[in-house]
Each structure stands twice: as C-alpha cells, then as structure tokens.
C-alpha positions in Angstrom: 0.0 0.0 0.0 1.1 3.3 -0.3 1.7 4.4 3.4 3.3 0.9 3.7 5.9 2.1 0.9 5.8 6.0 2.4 7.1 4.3 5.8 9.4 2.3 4.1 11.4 5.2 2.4 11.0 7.1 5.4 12.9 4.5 7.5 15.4 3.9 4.6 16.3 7.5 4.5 17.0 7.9 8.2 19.5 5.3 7.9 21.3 7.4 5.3 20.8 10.6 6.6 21.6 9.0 10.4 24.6 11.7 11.0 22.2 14.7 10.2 20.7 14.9 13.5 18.9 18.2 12.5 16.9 16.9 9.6 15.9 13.6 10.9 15.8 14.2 14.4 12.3 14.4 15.1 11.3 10.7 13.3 14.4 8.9 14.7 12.6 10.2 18.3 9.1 9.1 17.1 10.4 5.9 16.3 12.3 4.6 18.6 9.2 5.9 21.5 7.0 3.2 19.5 10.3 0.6 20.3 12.4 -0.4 17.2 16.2 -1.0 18.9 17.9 1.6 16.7 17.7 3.7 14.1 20.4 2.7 11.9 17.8 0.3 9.0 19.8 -2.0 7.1 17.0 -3.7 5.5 13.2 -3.9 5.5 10.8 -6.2 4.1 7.4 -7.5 4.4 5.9 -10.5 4.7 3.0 -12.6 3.1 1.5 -12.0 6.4 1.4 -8.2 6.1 3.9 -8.1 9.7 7.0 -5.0 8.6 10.7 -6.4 9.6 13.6 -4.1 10.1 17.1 -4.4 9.9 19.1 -2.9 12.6 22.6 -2.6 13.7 21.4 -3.9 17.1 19.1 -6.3 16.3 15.7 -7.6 13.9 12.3 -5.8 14.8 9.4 -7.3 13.7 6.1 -4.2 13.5 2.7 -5.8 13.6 1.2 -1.7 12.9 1.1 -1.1 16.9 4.1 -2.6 18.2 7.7 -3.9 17.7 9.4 -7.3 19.0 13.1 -7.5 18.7 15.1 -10.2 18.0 18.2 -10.3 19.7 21.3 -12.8 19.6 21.4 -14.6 23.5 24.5 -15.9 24.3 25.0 -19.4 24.6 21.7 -19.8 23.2 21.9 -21.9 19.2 18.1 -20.6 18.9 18.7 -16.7 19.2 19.8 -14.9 16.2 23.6 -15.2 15.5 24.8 -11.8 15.4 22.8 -8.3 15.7 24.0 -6.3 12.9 21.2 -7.1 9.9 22.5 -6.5 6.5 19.7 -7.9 5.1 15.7 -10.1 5.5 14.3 -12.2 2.1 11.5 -14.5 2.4 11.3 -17.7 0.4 8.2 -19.4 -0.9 7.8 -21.3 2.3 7.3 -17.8 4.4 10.6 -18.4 6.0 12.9 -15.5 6.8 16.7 -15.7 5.4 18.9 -12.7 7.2 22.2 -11.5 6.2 24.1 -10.7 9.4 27.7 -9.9 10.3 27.7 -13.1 11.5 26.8 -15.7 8.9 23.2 -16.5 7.7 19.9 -17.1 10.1 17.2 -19.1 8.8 13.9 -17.8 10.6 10.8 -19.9 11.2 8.0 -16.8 11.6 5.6 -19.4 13.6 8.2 -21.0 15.9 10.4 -18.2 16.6 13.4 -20.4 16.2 16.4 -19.1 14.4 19.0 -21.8 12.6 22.6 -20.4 12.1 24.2 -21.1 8.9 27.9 -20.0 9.0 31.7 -20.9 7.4 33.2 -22.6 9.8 37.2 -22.9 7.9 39.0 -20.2 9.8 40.3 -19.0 6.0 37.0 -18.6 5.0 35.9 -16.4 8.1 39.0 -14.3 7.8 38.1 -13.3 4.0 34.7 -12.3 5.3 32.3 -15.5 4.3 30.1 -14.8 7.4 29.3 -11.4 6.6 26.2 -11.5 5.0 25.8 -8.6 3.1 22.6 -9.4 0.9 20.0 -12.1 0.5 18.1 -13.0 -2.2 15.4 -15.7 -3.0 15.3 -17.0 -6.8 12.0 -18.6 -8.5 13.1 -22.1 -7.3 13.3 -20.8 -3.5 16.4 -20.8 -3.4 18.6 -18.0 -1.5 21.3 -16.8 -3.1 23.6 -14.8 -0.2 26.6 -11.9 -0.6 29.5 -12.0 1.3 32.1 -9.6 2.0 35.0 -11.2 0.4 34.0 -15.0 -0.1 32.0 -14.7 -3.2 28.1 -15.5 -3.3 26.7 -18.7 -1.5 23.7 -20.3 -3.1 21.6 -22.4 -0.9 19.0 -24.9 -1.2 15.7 -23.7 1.2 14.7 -27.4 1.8 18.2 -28.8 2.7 20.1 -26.0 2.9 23.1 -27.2 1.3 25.6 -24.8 0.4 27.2 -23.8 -3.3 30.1 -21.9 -3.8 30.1 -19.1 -6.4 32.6 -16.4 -7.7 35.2 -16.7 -5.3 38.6 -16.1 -6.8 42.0 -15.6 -4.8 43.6 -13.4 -7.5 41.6 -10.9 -8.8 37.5 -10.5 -8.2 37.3 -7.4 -6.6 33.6 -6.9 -7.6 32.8 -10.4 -7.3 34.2 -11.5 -4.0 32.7 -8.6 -2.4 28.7 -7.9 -3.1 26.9 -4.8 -2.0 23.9 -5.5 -3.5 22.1 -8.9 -5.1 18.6 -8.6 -7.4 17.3 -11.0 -9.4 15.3 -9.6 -12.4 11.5 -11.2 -14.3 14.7 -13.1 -16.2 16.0 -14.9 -13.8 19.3 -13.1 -14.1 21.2 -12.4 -10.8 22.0 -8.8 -10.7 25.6 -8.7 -8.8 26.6 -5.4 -7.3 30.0 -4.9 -5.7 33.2 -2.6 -6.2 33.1 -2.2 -9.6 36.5 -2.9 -11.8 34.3 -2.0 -15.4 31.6 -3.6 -15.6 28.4 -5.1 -13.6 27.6 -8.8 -13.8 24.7 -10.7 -14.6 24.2 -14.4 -13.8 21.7 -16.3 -15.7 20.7 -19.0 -13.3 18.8 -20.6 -15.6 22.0 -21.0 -18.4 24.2 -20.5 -16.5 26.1 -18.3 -17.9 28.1 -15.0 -16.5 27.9 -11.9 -18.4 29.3 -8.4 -18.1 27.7 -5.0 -18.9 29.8 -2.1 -19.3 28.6 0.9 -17.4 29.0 4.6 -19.7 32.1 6.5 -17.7 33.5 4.1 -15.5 36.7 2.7 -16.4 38.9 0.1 -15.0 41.4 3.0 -14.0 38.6 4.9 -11.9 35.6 2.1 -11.3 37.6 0.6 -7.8 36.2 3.4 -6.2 32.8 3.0 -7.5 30.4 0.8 -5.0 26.7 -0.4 -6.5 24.2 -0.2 -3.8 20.9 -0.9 -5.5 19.1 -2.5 -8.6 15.6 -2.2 -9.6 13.6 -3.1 -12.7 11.0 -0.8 -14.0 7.1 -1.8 -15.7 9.4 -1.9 -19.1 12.1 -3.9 -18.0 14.8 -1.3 -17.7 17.3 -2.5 -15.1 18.5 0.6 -12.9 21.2 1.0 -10.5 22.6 3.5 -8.3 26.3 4.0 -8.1 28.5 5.8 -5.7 32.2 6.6 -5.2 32.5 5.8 -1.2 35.0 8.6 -1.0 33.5 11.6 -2.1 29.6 10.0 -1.9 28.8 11.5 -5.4 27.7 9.0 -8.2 24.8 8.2 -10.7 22.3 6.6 -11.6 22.3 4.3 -15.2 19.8 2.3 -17.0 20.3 -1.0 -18.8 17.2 -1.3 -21.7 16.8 -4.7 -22.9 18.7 -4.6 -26.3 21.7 -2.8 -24.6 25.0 -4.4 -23.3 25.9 -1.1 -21.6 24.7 1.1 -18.9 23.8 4.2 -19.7 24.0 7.5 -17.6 19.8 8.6 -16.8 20.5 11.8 -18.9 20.3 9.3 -22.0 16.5 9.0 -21.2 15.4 11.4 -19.4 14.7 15.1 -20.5 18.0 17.6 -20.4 16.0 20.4 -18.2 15.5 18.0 -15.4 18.7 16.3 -15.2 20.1 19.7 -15.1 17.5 20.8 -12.5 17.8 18.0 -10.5 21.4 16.7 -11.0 22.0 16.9 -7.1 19.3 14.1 -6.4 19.9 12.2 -9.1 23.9 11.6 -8.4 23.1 10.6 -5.3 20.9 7.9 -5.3 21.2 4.9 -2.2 18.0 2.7 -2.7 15.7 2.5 -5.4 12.3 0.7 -5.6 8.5 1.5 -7.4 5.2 1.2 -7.6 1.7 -0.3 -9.1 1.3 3.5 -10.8 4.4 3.1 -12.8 6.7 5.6 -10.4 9.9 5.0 -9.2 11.1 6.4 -5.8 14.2 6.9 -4.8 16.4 7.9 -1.4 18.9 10.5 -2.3 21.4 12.0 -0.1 20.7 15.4 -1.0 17.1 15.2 -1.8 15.4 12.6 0.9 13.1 10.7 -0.6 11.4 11.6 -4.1 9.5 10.2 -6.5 9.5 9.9 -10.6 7.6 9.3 -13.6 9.0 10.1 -17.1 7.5 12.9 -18.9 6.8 14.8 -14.9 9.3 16.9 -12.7 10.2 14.6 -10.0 8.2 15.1 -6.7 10.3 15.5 -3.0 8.8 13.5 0.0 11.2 13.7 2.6 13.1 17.0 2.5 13.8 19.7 4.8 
C-alpha cells in the first residue's frame, strides 16, 4: 500500500541521513518511542502475512502496525539470532525468513520463533569475510542466493540447505568477491553489485552463464572506487542502478534497456532540463524501488526521498 511504501522510504532514509541529526531528528525520536532497537535500518521487508521487519545494527524488529518485538542474539543460546548487525531479511516461498548478518546467515521460522545459524566454519574462510552477509536473495526455485564480504556468493537450497560456492577467486575479483547488492530480475538473471572494476555482472541462473555490462564512464582505472548499492527493474524492464564513489559520496544513476549491453548514464532518457534541474538528487541515489502507478522512488542523499515518472518533474517527500 502506499503508506506501507511512504514508511518504508521514510525509514530507509534515516538510515542514510543517520549523521544529520537536524533533519531527521524528530522521526528517529518518534520511532524509537513506539520501540524499534535503533535507528540505523539496514534492511526492511514485508511479509505474506502483512507483519514489517527491520534491519538494525542492534538487532531484527518485527512491526505488527502497533508494536515492535526484537530479536536479539542470547548468548550461549543456538536458537537466538547469531549476530545483531542485519545486513539484510528475504523470504522464500515457504514464508521463512533468510537474514544476512555480520555473523553468517539465520534461517527464521516466523511461527516457531526459532532461528537456525548457517555460517563458514574454515577459519580462512571467516578471515576473508564469508560470514558477513551482506545481501540475500530468493530465486524462482526458493532458493537463497547470499553476498559476502570477500567469499563470493553462497547459493543455498531452502529445503536442505546445502551450500554452493560461487565467484570466489584468490587473484583478482574485486567486484565479485565482495557484493553490495544482489537482485534477481523477471529473467531470472542475478544482478551482482560490488566494487566495480568495469563492468556489472549478470548471472543467468537458468543458463548459466556470467555476463558483463559495461557501465557509460567508468573505467577500469577509476571504477575501484565505485560501489553499486541498488538494482531495480522498471514496468518496461529497464534495469536501474545507483552507483557511488564511497569517497566523495557522489555517483549516478544508469539504465540498462533490454537490447543494450551497456549502462547508460539517466540523462540518455530522461529530459536535459530535469537532469540539469535535479542533478544533485539524481547523483546521489542509495535505494531505489516503485510502484503499481508506474513511479519509481528513490532515497537520495541530498534530496530525501522523491519520486518519478518520465515525462513529470520529480516530486520531494522527505526534505527539509
């Protein structure tokens, strides 16, 4: 629903905006009154049983509409949570909850309230980062496809959960080894974001088959400093993502239209007077998502939340 989706981007850009007390401090106050454990969001999702569940750096929070209950890791306990820092919450096709922590993966049963740690246990493994979790996934077979922060992508099975190994390599997989965003499109194709080299991949799950796509402006020479933090395809199957150099937090957003094998900068599509209107939104794009009405909202570091449709000026939310 639409407040559903207001709230969402609400939340989303207070975890950006978390250092700019000024503008944000009022909902981080209202919000943490009604419980959630922080106010740092790392992920949000909802569930087939309409119940809101947040991400935090200290712990998950599930919202029923009235209230929160937290999920917290107890030590000693092989029930709780594993770790408290929640990267990221998918649900499968069961209604079972997969969460990305810093920690290795938790496989949630909503109904018993039991939490199953999956985790690296090789202490090489854990030293390149396989237990943090940095994204999760679910493709149209159920199964969960996970990002790491160094180890490459873990697929696993939601019935057995057996672990595969994907995209790991000790020499030189920069972008690969370390995902900062997974999405998995209407083709089945695994969208993997990371530190780009030059290009962003796309694994067909279904053939099996890696590809690359080039991204307009980004070399190998200047892409290492380039990190991809969302994907999102549009009602005309136009694959967007928002990239950012983690040093100076200014970036872009591209498209990728079906018949193209390159990203293209937004200015390619949309009209010259709003890009250069509203340049200083667009460049600074963290999460992207849409709606049933054909818009497409975004959380921007300069502009809060707004919202677009081609052919209209976009629309600010969430701005001071």
């Amino acid at each position: 629903t639409k407040s559903i989706i207001s709230f969402i981007l609400i939340l989303i850009t207070i975890n950006l905006f978390g250092d700019n007390e000024k503008v944000y401090q009022n909902d981080k106050r209202i919000i943490l009154q009604e419980g959630l454990s922080q106010s740092r969001i790392l992920s949000i999702i909802e569930d087939e049983r309409g119940f809101m569940w947040f991400g935090t750096a200290d712990g998950l929070n599930r919202w029923d509409g009235y209230t929160f209950k937290i999920f917290r890791n107890i030590y000693n306990d092989s029930t709780s949570i594993p770790n408290n820092v929640i990267n990221s919450i998918a649900e499968d096709m069961d209604g079972n909850m997969w969460i990305g922590t810093n920690n290795g993966i938790a496989f949630f049963n909503p109904y018993t309230e039991i939490f199953k740690s999956i985790k690296e246990n090789d202490s090489t493994a854990i030293a390149l980062g396989a237990n943090i979790i940095t994204a999760c996934v679910v493709d149209n077979q159920g199964n969960v496809w996970c990002g790491t922060d160094g180890f490459g992508i873990i697929k696993i099975n939601h019935l057995t959960h057996k672990k595969e190994y994907f995209f790991y390599s000790k020499t030189n997989s920069l972008q690969l080894n370390k995902s900062t965003a997974l999405f998995i499109d209407s083709q089945n194709r695994l969208w993997i974001g990371g530190y780009l080299v030059n290009s962003i991949s796309a694994y067909n799950i279904s053939s099996k088959q890696l590809a690359g796509y080039k991204v307009q402006g980004i070399s190998k020479r200047n892409g290492t400093n380039q990190k991809t933090y969302s994907f999102y395809e549009d009602f005309e199957n136009r694959i967007w993502t928002s990239i950012v150099d983690y040093h100076s937090a200014e970036g872009n957003l591209y498209y990728l239209d079906k018949d193209q094998d390159e990203f293209l900068n937004y200015g390619n599509l949309i009209s010259g007077d709003i890009v250069t209107k509203f340049s200083d939104s667009f460049n600074t794009i963290r999460s992207i998502t849409g709606d049933d009405k054909g818009n497409i909202w975004f959380t921007s570091l300069l502009s809060g939340i707004f919202r677009f449709r081609f052919g209209e000026n976009p629309t600010a939310y969430y701005k001071e």
